[in-house]
VMD Tcl script that builds the backbone (N, CA, C; Angstrom):
set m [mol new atoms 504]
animate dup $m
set s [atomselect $m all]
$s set {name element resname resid chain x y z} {
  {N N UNK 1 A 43.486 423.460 155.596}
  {CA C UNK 1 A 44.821 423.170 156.028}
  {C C UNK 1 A 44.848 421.791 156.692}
  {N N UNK 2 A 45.833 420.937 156.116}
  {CA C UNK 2 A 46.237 419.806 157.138}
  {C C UNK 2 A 46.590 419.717 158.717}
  {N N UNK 3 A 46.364 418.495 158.972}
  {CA C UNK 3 A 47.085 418.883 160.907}
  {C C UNK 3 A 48.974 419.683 160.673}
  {N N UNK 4 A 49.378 418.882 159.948}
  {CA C UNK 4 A 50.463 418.795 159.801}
  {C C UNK 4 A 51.164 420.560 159.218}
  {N N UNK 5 A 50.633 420.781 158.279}
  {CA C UNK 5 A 50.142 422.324 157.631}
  {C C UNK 5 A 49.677 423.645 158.670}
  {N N UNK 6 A 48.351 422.837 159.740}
  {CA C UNK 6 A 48.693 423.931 160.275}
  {C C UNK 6 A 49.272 424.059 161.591}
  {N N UNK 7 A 50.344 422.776 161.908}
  {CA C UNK 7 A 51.293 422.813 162.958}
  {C C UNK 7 A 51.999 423.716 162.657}
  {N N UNK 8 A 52.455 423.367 161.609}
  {CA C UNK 8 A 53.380 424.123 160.758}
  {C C UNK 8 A 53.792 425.464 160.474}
  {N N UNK 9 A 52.590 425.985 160.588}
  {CA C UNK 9 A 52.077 427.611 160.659}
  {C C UNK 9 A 52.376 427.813 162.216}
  {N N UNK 10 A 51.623 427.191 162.962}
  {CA C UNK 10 A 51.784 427.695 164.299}
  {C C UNK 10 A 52.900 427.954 164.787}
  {N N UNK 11 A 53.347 426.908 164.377}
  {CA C UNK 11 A 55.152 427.160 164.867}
  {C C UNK 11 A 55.932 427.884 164.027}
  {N N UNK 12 A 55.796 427.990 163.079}
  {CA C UNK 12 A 56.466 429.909 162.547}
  {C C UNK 12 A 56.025 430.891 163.337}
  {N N UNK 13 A 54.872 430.831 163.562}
  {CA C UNK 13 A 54.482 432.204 164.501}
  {C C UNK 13 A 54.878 431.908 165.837}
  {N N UNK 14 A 55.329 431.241 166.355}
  {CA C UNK 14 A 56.607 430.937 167.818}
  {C C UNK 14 A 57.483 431.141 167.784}
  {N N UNK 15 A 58.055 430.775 166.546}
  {CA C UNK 15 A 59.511 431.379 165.928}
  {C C UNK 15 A 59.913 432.559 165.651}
  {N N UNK 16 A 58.138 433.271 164.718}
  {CA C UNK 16 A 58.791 434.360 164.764}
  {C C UNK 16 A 58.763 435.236 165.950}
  {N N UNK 17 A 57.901 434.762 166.779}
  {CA C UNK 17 A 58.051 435.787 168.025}
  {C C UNK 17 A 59.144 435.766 168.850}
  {N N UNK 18 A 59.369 434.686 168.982}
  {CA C UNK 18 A 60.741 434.087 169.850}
  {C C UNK 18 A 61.827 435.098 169.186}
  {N N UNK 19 A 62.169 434.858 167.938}
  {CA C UNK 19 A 63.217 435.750 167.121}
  {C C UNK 19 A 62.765 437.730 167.466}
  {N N UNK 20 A 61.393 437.671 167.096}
  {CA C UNK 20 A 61.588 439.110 167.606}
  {C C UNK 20 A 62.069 439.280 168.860}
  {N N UNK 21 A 61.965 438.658 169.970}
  {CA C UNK 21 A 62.222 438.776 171.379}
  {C C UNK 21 A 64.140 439.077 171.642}
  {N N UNK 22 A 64.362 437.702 171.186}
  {CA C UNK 22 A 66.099 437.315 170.736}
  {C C UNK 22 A 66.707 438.412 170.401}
  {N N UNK 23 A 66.132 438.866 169.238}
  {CA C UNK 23 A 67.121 439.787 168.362}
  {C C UNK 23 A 66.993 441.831 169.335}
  {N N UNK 24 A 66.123 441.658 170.008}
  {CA C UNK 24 A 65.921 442.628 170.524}
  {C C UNK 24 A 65.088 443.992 169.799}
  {N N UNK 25 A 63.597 443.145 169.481}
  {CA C UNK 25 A 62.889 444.091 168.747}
  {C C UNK 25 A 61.549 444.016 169.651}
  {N N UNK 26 A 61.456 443.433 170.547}
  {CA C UNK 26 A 60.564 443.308 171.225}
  {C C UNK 26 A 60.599 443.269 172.716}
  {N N UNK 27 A 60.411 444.263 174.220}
  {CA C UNK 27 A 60.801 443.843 174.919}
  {C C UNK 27 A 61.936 443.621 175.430}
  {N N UNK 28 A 61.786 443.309 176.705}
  {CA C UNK 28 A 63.444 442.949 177.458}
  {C C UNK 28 A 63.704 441.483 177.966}
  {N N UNK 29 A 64.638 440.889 178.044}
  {CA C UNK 29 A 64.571 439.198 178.828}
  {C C UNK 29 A 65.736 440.164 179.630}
  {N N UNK 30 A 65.233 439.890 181.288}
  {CA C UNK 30 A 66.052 440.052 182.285}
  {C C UNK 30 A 66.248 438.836 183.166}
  {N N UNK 31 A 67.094 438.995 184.448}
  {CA C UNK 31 A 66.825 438.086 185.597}
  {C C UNK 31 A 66.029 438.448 186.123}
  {N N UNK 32 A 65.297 437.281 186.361}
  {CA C UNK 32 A 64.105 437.597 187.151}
  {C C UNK 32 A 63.624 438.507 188.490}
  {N N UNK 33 A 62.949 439.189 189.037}
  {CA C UNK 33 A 62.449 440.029 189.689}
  {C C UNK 33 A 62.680 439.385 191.065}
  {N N UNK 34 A 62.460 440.201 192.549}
  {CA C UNK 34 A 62.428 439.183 193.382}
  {C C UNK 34 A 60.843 438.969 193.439}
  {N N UNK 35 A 59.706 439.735 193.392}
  {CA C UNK 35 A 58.344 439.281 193.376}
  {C C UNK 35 A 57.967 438.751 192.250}
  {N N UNK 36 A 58.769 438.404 191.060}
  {CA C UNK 36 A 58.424 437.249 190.330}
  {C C UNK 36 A 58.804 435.773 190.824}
  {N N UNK 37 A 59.988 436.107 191.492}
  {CA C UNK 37 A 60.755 434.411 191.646}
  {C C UNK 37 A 60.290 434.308 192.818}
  {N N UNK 38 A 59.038 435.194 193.536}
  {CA C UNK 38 A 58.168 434.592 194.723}
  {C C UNK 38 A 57.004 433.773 194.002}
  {N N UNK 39 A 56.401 434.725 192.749}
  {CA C UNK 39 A 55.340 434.056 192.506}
  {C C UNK 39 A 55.738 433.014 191.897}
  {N N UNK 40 A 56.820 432.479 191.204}
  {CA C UNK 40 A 57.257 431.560 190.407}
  {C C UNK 40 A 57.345 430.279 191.792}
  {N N UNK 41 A 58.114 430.859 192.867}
  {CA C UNK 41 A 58.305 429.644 194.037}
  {C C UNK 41 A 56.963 429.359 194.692}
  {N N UNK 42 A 55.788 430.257 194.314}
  {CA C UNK 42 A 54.712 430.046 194.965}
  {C C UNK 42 A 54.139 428.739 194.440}
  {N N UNK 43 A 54.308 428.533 193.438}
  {CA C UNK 43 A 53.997 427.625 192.209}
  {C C UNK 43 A 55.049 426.216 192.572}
  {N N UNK 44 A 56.194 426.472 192.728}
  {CA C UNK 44 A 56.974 425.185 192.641}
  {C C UNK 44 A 57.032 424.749 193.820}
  {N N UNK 45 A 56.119 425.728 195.124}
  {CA C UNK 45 A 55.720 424.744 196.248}
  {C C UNK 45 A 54.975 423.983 196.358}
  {N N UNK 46 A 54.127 424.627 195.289}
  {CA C UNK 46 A 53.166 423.572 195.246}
  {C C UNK 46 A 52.757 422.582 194.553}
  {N N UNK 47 A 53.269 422.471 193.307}
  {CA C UNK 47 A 53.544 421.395 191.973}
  {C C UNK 47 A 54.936 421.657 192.059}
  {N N UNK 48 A 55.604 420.616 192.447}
  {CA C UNK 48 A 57.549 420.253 191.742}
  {C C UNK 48 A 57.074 420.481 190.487}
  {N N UNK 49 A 58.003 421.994 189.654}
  {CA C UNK 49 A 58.369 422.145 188.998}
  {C C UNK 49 A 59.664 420.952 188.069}
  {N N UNK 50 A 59.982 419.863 188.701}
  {CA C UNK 50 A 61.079 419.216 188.206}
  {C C UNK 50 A 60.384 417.625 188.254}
  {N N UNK 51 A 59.332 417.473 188.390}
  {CA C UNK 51 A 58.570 416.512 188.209}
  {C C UNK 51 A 57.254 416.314 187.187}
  {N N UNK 52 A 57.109 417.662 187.713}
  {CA C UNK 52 A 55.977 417.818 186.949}
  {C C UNK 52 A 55.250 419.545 187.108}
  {N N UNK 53 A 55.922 419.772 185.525}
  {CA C UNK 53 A 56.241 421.362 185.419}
  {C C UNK 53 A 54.447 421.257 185.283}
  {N N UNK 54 A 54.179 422.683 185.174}
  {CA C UNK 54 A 52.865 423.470 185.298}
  {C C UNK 54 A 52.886 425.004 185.525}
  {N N UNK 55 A 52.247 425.510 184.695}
  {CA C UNK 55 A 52.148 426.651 184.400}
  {C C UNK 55 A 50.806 427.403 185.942}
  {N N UNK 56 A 51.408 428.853 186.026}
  {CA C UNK 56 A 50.452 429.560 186.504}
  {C C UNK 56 A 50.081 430.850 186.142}
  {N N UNK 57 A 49.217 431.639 186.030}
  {CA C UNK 57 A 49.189 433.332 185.795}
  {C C UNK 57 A 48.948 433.751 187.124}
  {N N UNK 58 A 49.346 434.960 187.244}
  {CA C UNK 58 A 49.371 435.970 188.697}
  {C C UNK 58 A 49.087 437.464 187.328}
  {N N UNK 59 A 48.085 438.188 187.909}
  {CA C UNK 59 A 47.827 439.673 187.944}
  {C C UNK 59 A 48.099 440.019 188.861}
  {N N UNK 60 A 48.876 441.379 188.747}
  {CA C UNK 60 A 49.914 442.104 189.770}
  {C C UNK 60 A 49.071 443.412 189.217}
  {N N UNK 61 A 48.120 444.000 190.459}
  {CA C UNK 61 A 47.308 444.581 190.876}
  {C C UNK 61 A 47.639 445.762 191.421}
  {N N UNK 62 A 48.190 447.132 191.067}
  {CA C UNK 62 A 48.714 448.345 191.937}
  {C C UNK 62 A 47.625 449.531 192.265}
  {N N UNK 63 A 47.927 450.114 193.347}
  {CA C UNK 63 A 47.683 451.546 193.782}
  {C C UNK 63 A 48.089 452.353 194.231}
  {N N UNK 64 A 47.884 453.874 194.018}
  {CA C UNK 64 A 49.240 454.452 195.003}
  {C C UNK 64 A 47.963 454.957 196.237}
  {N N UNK 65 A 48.737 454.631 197.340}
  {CA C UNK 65 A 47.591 455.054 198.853}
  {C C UNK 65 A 48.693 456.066 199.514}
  {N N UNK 66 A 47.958 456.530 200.260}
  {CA C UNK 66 A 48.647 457.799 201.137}
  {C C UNK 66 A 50.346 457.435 201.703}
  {N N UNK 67 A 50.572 456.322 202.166}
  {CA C UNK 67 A 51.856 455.626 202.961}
  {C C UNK 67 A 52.551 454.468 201.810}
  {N N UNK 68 A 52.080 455.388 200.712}
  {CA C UNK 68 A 52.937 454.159 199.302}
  {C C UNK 68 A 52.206 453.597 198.652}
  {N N UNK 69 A 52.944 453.121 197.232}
  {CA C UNK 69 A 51.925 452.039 196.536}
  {C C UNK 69 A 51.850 450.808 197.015}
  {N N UNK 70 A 50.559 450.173 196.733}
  {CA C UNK 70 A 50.197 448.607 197.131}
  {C C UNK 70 A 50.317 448.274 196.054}
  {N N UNK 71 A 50.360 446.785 196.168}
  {CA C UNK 71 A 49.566 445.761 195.403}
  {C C UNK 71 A 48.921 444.648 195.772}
  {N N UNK 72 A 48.565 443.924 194.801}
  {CA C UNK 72 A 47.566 443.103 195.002}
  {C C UNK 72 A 47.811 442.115 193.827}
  {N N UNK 73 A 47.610 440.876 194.635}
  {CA C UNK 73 A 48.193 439.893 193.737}
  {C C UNK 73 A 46.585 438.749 193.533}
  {N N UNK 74 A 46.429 438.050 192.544}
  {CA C UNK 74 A 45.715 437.297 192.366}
  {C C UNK 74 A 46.322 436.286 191.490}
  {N N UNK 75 A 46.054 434.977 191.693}
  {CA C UNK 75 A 47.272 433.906 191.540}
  {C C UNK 75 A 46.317 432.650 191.343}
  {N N UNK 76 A 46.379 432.330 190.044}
  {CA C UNK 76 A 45.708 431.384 189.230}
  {C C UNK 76 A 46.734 430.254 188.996}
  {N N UNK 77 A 46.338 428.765 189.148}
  {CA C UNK 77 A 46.715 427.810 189.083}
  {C C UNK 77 A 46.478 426.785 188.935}
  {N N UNK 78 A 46.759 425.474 188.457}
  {CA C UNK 78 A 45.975 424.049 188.858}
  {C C UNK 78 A 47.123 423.030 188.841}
  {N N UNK 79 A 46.800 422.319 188.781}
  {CA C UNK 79 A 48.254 420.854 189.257}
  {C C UNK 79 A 48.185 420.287 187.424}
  {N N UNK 80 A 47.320 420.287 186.789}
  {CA C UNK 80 A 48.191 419.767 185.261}
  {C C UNK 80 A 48.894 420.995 184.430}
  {N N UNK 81 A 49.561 420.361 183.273}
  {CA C UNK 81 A 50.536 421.585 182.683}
  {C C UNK 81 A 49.898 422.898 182.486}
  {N N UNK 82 A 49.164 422.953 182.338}
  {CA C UNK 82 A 48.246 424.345 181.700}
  {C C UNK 82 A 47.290 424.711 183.015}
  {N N UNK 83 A 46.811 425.871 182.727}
  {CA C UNK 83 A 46.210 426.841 184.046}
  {C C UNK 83 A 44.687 426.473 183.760}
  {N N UNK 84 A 43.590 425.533 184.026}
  {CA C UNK 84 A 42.530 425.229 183.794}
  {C C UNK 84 A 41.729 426.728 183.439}
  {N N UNK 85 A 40.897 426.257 182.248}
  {CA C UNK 85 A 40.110 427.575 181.833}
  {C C UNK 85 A 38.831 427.983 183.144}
  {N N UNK 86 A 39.038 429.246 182.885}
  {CA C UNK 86 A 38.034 430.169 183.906}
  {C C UNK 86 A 39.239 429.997 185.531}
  {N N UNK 87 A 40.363 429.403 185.561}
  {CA C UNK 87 A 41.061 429.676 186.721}
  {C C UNK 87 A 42.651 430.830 186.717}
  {N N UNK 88 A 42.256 431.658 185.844}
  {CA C UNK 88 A 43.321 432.113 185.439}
  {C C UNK 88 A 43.117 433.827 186.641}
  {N N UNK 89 A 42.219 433.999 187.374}
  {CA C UNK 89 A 41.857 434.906 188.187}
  {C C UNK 89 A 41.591 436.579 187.355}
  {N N UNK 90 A 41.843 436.357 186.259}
  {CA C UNK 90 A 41.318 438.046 185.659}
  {C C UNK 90 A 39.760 438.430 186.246}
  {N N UNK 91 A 38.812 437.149 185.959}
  {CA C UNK 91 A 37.648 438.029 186.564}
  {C C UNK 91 A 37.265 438.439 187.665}
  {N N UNK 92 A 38.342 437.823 188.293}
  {CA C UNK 92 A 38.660 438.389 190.023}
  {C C UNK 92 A 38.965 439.708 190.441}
  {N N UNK 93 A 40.217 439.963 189.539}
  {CA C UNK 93 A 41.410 441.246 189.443}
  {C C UNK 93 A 40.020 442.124 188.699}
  {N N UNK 94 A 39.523 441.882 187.647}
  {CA C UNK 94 A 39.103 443.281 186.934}
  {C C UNK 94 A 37.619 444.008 188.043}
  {N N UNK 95 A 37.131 442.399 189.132}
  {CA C UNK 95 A 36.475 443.655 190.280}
  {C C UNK 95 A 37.035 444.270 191.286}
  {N N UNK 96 A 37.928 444.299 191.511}
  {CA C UNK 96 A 39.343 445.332 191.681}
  {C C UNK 96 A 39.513 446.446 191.143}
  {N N UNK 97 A 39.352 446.880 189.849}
  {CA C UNK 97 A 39.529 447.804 188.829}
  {C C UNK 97 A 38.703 449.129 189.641}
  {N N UNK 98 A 37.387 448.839 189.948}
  {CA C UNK 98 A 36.722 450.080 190.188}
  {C C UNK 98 A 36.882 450.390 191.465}
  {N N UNK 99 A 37.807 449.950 192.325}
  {CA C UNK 99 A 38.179 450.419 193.513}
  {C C UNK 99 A 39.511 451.004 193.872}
  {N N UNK 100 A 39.676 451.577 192.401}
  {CA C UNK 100 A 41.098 452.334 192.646}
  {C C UNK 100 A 42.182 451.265 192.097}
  {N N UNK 101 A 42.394 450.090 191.825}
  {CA C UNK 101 A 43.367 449.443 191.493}
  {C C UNK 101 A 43.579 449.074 190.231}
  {N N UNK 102 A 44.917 449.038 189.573}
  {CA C UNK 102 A 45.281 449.099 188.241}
  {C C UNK 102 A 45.849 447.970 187.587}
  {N N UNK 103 A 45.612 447.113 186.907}
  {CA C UNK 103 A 46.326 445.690 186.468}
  {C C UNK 103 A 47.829 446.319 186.090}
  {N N UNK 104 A 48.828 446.473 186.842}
  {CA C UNK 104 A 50.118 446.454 186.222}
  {C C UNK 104 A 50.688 445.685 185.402}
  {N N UNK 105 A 50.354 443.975 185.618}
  {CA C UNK 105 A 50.945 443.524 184.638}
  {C C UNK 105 A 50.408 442.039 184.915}
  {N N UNK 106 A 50.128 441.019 184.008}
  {CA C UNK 106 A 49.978 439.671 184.034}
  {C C UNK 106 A 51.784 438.560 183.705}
  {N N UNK 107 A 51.726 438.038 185.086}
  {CA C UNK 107 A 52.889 437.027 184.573}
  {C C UNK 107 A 52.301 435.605 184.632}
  {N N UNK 108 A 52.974 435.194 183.566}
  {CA C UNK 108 A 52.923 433.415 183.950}
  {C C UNK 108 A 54.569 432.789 183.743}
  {N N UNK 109 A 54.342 431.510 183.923}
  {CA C UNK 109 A 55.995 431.065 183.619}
  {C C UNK 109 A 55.793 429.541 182.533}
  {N N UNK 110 A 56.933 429.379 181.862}
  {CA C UNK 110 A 56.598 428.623 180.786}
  {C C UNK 110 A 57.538 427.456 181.310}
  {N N UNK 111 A 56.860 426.365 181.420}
  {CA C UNK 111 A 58.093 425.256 181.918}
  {C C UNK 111 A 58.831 424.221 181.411}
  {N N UNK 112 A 60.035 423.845 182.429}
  {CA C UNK 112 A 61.050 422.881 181.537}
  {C C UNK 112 A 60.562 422.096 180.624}
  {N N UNK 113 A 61.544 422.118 179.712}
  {CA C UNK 113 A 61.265 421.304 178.476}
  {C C UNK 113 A 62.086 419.875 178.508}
  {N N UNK 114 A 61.972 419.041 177.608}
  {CA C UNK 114 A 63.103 417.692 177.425}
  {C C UNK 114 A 63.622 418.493 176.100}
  {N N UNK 115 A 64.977 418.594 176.027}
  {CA C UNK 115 A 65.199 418.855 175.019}
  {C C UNK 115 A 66.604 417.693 174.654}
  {N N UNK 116 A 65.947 416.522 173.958}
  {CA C UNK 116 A 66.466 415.267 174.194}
  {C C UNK 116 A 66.269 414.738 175.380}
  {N N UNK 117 A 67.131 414.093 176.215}
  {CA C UNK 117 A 66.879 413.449 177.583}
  {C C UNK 117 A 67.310 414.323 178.477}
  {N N UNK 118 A 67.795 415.611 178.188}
  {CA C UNK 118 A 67.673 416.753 179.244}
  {C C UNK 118 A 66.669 417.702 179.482}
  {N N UNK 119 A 66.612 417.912 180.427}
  {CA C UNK 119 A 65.599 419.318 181.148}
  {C C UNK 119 A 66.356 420.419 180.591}
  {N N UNK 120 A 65.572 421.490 179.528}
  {CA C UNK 120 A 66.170 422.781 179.312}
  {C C UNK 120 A 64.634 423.819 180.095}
  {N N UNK 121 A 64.993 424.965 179.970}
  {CA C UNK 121 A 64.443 425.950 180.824}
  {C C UNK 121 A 63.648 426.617 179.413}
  {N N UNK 122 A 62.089 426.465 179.954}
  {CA C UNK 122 A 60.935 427.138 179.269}
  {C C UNK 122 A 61.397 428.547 178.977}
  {N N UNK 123 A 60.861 429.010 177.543}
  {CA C UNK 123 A 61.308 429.976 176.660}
  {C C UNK 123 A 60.638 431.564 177.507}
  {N N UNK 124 A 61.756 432.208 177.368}
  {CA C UNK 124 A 60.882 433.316 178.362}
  {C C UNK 124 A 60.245 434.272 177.465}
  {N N UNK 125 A 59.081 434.201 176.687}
  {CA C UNK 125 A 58.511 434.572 175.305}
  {C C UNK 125 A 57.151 434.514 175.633}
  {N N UNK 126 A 56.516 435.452 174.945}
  {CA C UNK 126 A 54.846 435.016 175.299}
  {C C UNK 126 A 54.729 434.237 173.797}
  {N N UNK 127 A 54.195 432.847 174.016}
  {CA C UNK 127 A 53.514 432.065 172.665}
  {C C UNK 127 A 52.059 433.042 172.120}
  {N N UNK 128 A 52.088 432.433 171.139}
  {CA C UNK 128 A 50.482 433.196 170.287}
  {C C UNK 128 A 49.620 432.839 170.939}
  {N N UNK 129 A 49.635 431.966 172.012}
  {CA C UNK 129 A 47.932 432.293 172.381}
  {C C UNK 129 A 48.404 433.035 173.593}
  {N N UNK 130 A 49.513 433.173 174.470}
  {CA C UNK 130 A 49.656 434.349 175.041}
  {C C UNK 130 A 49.492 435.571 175.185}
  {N N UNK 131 A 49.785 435.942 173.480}
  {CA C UNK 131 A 49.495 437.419 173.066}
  {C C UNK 131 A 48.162 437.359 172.891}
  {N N UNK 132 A 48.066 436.404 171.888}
  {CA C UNK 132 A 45.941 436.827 171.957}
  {C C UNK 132 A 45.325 437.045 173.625}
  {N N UNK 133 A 45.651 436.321 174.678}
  {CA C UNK 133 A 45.090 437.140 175.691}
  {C C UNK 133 A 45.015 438.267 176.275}
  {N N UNK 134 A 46.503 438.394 176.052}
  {CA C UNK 134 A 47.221 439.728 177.169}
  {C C UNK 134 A 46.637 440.698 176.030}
  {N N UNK 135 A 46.716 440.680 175.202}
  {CA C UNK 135 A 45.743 441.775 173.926}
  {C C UNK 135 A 44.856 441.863 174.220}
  {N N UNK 136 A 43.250 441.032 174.531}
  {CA C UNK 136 A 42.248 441.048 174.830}
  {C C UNK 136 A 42.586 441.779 176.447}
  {N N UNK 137 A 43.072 440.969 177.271}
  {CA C UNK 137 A 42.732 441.932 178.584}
  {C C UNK 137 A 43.690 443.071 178.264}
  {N N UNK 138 A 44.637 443.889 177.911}
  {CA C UNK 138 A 44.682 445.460 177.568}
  {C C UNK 138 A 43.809 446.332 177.289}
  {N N UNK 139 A 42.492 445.473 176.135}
  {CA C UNK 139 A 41.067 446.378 176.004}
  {C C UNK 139 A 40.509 446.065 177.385}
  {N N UNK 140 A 40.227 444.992 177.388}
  {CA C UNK 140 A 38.816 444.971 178.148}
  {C C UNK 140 A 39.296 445.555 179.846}
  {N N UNK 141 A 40.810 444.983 180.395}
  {CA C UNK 141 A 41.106 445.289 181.456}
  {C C UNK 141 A 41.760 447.133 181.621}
  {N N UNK 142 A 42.569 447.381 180.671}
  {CA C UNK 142 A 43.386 447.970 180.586}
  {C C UNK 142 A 44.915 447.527 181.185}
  {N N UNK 143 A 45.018 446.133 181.277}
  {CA C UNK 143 A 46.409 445.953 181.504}
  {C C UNK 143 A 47.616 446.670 180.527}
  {N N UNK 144 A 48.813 447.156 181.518}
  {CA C UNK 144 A 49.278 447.778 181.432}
  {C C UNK 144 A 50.819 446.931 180.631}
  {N N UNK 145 A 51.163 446.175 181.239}
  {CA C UNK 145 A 52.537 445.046 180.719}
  {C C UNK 145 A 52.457 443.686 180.731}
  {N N UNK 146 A 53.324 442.617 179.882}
  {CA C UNK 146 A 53.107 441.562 180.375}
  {C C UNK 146 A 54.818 440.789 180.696}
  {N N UNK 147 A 54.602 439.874 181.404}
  {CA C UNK 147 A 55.786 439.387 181.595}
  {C C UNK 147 A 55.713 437.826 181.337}
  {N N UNK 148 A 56.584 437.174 181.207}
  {CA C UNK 148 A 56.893 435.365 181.102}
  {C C UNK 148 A 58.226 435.274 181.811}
  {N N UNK 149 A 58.170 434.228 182.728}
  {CA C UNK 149 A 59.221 433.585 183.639}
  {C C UNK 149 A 59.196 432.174 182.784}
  {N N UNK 150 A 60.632 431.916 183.122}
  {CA C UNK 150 A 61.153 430.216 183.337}
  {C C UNK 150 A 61.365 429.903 184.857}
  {N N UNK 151 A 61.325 430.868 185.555}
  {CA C UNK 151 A 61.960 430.928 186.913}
  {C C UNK 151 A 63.475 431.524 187.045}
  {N N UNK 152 A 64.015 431.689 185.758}
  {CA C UNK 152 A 65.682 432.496 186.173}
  {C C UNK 152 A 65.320 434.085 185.146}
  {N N UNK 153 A 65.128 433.890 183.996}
  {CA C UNK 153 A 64.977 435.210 183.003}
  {C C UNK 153 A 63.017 435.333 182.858}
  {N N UNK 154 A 62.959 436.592 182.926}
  {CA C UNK 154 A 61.825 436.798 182.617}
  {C C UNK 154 A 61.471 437.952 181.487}
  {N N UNK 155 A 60.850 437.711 180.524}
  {CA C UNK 155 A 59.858 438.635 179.788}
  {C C UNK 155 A 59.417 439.710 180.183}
  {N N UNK 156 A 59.961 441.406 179.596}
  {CA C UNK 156 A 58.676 442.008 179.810}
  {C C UNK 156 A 58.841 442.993 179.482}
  {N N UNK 157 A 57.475 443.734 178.678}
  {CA C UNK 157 A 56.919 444.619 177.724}
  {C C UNK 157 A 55.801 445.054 177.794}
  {N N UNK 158 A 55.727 446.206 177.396}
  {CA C UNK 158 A 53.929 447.012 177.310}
  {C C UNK 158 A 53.029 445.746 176.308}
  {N N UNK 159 A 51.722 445.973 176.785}
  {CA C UNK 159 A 51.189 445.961 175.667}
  {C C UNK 159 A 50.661 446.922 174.762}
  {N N UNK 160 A 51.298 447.754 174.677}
  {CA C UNK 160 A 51.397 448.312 173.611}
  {C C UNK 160 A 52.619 447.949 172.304}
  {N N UNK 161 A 53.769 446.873 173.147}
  {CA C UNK 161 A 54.651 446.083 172.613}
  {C C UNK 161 A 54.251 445.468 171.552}
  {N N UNK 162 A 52.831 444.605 172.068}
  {CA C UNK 162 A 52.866 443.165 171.954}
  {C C UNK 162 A 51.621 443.120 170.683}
  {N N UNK 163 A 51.644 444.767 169.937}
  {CA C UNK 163 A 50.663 444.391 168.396}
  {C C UNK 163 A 51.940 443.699 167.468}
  {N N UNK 164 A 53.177 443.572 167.779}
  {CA C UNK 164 A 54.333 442.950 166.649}
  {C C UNK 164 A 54.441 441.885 166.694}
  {N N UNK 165 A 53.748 440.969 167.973}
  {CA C UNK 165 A 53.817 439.716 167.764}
  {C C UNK 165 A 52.624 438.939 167.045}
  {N N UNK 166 A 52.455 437.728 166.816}
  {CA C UNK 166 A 51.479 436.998 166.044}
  {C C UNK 166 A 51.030 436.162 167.241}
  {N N UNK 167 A 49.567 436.424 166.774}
  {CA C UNK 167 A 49.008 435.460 167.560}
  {C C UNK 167 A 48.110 434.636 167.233}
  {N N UNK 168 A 47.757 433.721 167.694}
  {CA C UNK 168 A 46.421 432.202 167.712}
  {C C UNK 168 A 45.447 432.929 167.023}
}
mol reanalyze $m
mol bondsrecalc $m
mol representation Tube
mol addrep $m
């Protein structure tokens, strides 16, 4: 395949996921949560989101204890667009696992775009290499859902959702 050939491909499989999402075959797009649009502001305190967008993942970590359920948050980040590899905190969260705690769900948020000389708001969709992860940690972790923020609508579905999408 060419560069061009297999851009080409890639971005059908964005499309088509995006469209499954849209049309309502996949999942829900809501307003965002209030402990998402914490972890989302946790992020835009610390990289301007409007300068210079950047992505983060948070595993949202539950248990139920005698006086209610907890959680437990672990919150992966770095200052360029993308979440530097090995900082995404799963191998943190999964030694968690054997002490009673359950991966409820992995969020990240996808950020503003130029769409022309305007700022539009990152697609609230997991891309294909999204799903190839959140797939891999469902086996290996047993995560339970995943979600995607822009910071206003967010993503979110089992993975048990997320064998209809295409991935990387």
């Amino acid at each position: 395949m060419t560069d061009s050939a297999e851009a080409a491909a890639i971005w059908r499989d964005e499309f088509f996921n995006n469209d499954l999402v849209f049309e309502g075959g996949v999942g829900v797009v809501e307003p965002i949560s209030c402990l998402d649009a914490l972890l989302f502001t946790r992020q835009a305190v610390r990289v301007s989101q409007l300068k210079k967008p950047t992505e983060f993942v948070a595993s949202v970590l539950r248990r139920e204890a005698a006086d209610g359920t907890r959680l437990l948050i672990v919150f992966g980040a770095g200052s360029d667009k993308f979440v530097p590899p090995g900082w995404y905190g799963t191998d943190l969260a999964s030694e968690y696992l054997n002490d009673g705690w359950g991966l409820w769900y992995v969020i990240h948020n996808h950020t503003t775009q130029k769409n022309g000389g305007r700022l539009a708001l990152g697609a609230p969709v997991p891309s294909t290499n999204d799903v190839q992860l959140n797939r891999a940690l469902a086996v290996q972790l047993g995560l339970d859902s995943v979600r995607v923020t822009n910071g206003f609508y967010t993503f979110r579905a089992s993975t048990d959702e997320m064998s209809q999408f295409r991935a990387r």
